[in-house]
C-alpha positions as CSV (number, residue, x, y, z in Angstrom):
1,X,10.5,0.3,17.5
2,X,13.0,2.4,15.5
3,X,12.1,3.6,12.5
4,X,15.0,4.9,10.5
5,X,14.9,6.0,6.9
6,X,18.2,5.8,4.6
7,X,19.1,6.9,1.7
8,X,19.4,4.7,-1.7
9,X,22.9,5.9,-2.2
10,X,25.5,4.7,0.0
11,X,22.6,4.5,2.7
12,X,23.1,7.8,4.7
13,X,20.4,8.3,7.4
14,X,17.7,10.6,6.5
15,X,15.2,10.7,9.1
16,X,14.6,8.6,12.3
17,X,11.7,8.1,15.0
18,X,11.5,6.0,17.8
19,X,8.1,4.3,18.8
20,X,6.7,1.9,21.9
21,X,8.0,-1.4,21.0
22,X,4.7,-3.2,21.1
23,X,3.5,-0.9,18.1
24,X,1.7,-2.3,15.3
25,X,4.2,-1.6,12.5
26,X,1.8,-1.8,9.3
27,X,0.7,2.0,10.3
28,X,3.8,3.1,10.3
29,X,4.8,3.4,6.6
30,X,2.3,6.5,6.0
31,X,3.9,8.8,8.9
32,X,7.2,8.4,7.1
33,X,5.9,8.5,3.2
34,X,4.2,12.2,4.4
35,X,7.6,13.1,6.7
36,X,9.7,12.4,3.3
37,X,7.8,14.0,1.1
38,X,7.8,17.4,3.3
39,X,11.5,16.7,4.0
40,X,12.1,16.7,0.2
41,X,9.1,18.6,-1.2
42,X,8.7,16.3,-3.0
43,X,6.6,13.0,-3.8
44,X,8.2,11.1,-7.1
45,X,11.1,8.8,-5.3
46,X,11.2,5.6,-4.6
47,X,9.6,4.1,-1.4
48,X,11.7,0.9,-0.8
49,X,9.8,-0.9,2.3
50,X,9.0,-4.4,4.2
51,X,5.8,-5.8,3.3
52,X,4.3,-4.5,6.5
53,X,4.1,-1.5,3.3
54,X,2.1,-4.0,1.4
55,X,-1.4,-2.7,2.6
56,X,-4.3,-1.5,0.7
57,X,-4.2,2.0,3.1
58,X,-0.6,2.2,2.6
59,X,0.1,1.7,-1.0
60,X,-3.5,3.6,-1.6
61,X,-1.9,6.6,0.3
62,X,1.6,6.8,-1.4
63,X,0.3,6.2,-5.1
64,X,-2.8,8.8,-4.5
65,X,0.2,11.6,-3.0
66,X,2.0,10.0,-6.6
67,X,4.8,8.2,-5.1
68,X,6.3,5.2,-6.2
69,X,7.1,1.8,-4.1
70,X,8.4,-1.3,-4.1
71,X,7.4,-3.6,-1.0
């Protein structure tokens, strides 16, 4: 699985992992919420995500660390 993170304007890459391909991607959103917010130091942008995001751990965790989403 690769799990690449862009930019909302013009979509330049920010950060990118690489996982097994048989990995569960509902897990995955949380990693890169935490690796974004230490990237940026900070936690008030906009998450934009699949609804594999669209988890009670997952939105819990980004609206407790007082982010923002949309899944």
């Amino acid at each position: 699985m690769f799990i690449l993170t862009v930019s909302g304007d013009y979509a330049v890459p920010v950060t990118c992992r690489l996982a097994d391909g048989n990995t569960n991607d509902d897990p995955a959103h949380i990693p890169t919420w935490d690796a974004l917010c230490e990237l940026t130091g900070r936690s008030d942008f906009l998450y934009v995500a699949d609804c594999k995001a669209a988890s009670e751990e997952a939105m819990g965790h980004i609206h407790r660390g007082g982010g923002r989403f949309v899944t």
